[in-house]
C-alpha distance (Angstrom), angle and dihedral (degrees) to the residues before:
residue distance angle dihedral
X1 . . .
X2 3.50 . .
X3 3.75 113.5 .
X4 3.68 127.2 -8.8
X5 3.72 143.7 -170.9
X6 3.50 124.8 -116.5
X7 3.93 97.2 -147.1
X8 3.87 131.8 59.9
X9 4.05 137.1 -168.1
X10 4.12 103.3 -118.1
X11 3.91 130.1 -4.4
X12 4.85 157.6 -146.1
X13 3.48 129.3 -142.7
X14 3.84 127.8 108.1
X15 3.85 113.9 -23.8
X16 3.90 109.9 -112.7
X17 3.42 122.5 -143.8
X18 3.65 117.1 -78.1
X19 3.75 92.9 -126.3
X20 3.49 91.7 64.3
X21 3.36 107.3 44.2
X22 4.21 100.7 162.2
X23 3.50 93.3 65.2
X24 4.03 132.8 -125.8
X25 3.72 77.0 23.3
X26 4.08 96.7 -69.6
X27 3.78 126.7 170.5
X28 3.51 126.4 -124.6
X29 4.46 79.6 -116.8
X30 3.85 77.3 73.7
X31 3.44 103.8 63.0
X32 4.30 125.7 133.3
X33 3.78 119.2 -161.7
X34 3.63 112.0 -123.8
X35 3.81 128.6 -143.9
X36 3.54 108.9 -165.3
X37 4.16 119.7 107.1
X38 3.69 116.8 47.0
X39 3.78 89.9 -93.6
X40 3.20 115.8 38.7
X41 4.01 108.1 143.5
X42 4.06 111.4 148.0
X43 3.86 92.5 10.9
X44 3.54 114.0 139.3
X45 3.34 154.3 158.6
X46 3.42 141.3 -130.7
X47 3.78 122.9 174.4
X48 3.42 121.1 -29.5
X49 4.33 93.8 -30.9
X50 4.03 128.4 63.9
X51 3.85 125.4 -130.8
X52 3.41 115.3 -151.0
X53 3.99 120.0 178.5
X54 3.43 116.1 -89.3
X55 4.04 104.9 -108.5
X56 4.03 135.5 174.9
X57 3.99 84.8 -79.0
X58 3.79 98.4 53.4
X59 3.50 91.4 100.3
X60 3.84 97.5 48.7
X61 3.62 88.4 39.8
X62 3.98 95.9 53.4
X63 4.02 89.7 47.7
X64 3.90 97.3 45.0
X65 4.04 86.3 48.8
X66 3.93 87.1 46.7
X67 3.78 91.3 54.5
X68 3.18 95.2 46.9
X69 3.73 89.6 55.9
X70 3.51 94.4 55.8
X71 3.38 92.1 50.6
X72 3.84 102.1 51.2
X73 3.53 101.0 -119.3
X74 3.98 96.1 153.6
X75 4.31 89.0 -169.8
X76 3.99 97.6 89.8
X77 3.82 137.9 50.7
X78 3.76 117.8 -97.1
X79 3.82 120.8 -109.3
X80 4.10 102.6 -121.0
X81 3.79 97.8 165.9
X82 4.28 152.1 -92.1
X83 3.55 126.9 -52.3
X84 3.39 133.8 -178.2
X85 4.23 87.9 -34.3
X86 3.48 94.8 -39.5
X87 3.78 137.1 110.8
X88 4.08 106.3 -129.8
X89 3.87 107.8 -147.1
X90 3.55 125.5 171.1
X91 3.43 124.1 -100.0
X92 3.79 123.0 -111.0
X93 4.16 116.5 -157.8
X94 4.00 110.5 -136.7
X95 3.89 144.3 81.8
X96 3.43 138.2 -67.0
X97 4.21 121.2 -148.4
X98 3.40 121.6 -107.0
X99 4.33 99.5 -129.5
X100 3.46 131.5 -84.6
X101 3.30 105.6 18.3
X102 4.14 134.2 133.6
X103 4.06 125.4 -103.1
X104 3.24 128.7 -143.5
X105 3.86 122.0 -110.1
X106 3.90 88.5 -114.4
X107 4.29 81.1 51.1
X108 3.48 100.0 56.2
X109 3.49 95.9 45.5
X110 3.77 97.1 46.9
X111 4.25 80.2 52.7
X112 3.72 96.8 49.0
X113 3.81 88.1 50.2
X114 3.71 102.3 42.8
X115 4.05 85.8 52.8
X116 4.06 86.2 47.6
X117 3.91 92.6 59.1
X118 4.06 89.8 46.8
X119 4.11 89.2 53.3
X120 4.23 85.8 47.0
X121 3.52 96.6 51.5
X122 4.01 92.1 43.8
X123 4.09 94.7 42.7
X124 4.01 117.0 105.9
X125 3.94 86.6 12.3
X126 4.22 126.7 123.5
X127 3.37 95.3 -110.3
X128 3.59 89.9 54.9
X129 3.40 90.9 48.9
X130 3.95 118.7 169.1
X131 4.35 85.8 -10.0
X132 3.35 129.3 96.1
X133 3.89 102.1 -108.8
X134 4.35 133.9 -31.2
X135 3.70 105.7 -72.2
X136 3.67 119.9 -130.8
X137 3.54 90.6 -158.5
X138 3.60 103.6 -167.4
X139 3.89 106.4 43.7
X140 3.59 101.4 152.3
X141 4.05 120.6 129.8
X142 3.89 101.3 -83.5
X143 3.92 90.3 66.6
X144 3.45 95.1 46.0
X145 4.25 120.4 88.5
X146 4.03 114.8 -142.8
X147 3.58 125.6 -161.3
X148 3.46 119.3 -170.5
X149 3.84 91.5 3.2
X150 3.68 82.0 -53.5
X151 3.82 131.1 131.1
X152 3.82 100.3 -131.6
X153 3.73 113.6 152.1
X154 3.82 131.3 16.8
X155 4.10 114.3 -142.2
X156 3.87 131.4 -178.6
X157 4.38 103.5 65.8
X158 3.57 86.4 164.0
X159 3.73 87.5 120.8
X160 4.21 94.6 38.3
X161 3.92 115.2 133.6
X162 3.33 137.6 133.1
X163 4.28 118.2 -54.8
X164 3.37 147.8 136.5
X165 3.82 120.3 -74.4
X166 3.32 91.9 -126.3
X167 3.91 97.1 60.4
X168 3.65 86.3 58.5
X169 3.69 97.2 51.8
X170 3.74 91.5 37.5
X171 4.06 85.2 61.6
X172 3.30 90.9 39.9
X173 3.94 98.7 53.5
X174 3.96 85.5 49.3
X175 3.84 96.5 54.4
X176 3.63 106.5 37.7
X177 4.12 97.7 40.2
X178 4.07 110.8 11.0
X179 3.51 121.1 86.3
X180 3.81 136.4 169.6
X181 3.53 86.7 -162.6
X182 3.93 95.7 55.9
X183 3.55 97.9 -150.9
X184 3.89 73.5 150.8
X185 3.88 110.5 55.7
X186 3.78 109.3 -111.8
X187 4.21 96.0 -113.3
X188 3.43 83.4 52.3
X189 4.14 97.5 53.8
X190 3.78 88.7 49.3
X191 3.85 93.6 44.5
X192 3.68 76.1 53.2
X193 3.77 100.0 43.9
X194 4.07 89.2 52.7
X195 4.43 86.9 51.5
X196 3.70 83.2 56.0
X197 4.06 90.8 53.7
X198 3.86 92.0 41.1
X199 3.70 91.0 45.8
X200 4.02 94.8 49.6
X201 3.90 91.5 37.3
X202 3.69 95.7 -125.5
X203 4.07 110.3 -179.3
X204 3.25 120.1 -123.4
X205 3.87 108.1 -90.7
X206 4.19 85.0 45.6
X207 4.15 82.5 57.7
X208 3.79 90.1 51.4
X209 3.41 97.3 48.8
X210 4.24 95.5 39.0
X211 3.47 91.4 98.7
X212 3.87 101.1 50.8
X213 3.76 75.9 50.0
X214 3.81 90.2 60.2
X215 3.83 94.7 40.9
X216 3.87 89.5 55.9
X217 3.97 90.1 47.1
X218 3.85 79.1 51.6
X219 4.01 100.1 55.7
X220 3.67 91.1 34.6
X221 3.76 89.3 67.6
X222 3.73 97.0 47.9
X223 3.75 82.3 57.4
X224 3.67 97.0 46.7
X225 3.52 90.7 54.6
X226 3.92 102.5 32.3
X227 4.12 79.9 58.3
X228 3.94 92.2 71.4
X229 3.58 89.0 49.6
X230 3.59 91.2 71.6
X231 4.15 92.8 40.6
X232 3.77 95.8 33.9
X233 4.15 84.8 169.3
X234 4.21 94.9 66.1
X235 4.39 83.5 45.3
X236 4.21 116.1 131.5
X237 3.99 78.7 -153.6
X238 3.81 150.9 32.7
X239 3.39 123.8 -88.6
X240 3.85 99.5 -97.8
X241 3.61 90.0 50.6
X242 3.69 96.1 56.1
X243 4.08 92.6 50.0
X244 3.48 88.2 52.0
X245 4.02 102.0 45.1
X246 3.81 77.1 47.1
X247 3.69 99.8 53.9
X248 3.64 86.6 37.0
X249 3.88 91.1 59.1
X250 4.04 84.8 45.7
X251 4.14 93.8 57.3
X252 3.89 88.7 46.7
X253 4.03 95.4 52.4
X254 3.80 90.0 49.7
X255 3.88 92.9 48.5
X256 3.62 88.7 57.0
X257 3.47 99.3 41.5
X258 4.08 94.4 53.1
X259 3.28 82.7 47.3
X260 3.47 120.1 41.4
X261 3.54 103.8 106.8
X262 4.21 88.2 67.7
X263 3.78 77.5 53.3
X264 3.55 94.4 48.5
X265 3.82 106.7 45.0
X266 4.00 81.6 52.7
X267 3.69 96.2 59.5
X268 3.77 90.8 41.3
X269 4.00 95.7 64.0
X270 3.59 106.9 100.2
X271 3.92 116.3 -72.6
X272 4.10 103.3 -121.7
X273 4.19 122.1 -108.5
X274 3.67 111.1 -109.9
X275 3.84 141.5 102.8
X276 3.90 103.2 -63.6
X277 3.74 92.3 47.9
X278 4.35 100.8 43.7
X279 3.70 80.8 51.7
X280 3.70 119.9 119.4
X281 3.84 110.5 -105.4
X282 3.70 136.1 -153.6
X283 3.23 121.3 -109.4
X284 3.60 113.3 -83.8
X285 3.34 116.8 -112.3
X286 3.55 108.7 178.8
X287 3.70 118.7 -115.6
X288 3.02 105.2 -69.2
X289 3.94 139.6 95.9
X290 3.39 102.2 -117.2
């Protein structure tokens, strides 16, 4: 990995106890911006936890982090409480990526299989509900921690909720190995692309339909962003940065649509024998939410 920032939105390491929730006995005086996550505005933290202000997912976001307690998924800061209109998350030493940069083979794989343990431990549960697994929904490499080069925890589930798997993978595919840009050659990003599907153990009709899945990821951001446009006083960012995320979004939906075949005769080799592919999936649901 290239270049890396220190600093990252919201944290795992081992819970602290409730009563406490600042950490080593910090003040709220004490507090460091963080940078990591694509929106990170007021996060902080402060000791060894991160407050993040309570928002309309706080609730989700507490329960998700909960579950995944329970069920020993070590990738994701634990949920310790609410203080003073702030989410208290515990903090989780590492680096975050400096954007737009390419992964290692070893990278994406570690990625694609950190985000396949979160969907296990989510699958068949209430917050799930009648979906395949809890979404991250934004799993690229700026919310992820590494240590040692390593992708070890993700962070930022303000935008969790119930998906398909394949959304999740589909976004992830698209932000750790597809580029407009092509700092990685193309053969490469679709040698990477099929890693991603081996490492996950899609099946075979989820590995056809992985790049629709990306396209869709694609178009939705255009949307996302195009949306502020028209209610520039709820936008994250100024003007000028919202044309170009948008036209940005644009450039990477045509690259994959000229070239989706290259994507597709990728994912259509053979997925490999092994644990993560013999295991039993959930049904596929396409790629979208409902």
């Amino acid at each position: 990995m290239s270049s890396r920032r220190e600093t990252h939105a919201s944290q795992s390491g081992a819970a602290n106890d409730a009563a406490d929730l600042t950490g080593d006995h910090a003040t709220a005086a004490d507090a460091v911006p963080l940078t990591g996550g694509r929106m990170a505005a007021g996060i902080t933290r402060v000791g060894d936890t991160v407050r993040r202000p309570v928002s309309a997912s706080s609730d989700f976001m507490a329960a998700l982090l909960r579950l995944l307690e329970r069920q020993h998924f070590g990738g994701a800061p634990r949920y310790l409480g609410r203080v003073d209109g702030a989410d208290v998350l515990s903090f989780i030493p590492g680096d975050i990526p400096a954007k737009f940069q390419s992964w290692s083979d070893e990278q994406v794989q570690s990625a694609a299989s950190l985000l396949r343990s979160m969907h296990d431990a989510t699958r068949g549960s209430a917050l799930a509900g009648r979906l395949d697994v809890v979404c991250h929904h934004d799993p690229g490499p700026n919310n992820v921690v590494f240590q040692n080069d390593a992708p070890t925890a993700f962070i930022d589930f303000a935008e969790a909720a119930p998906g398909s798997r394949l959304e999740d993978v589909g976004y992830l595919a698209w932000t750790w190995s597809i580029s407009s840009k092509q700092s990685l050659p193309l053969p490469r990003q679709a040698e990477q692309t099929r890693l991603i599907a081996d490492a996950y153990g899609l099946e075979t009709a989820e590995r056809l339909a992985l790049i629709d899945c990306v396209l869709e990821r694609q178009a939705r951001n255009v949307r996302f962003w195009a949306e502020f446009q028209t209610k520039p006083h709820t936008a994250p960012a100024a003007p000028d940065q919202i044309a170009e995320r948008i036209a940005w979004s644009r450039r990477e939906l045509a690259f994959v649509s000229m070239h989706r075949d290259v994507f597709d005769q990728a994912l259509g080799d053979d997925p490999p024998s092994g644990p993560a592919s013999n295991a039993r999936p959930a049904p596929w649901a396409g790629c979208a939410d409902a």
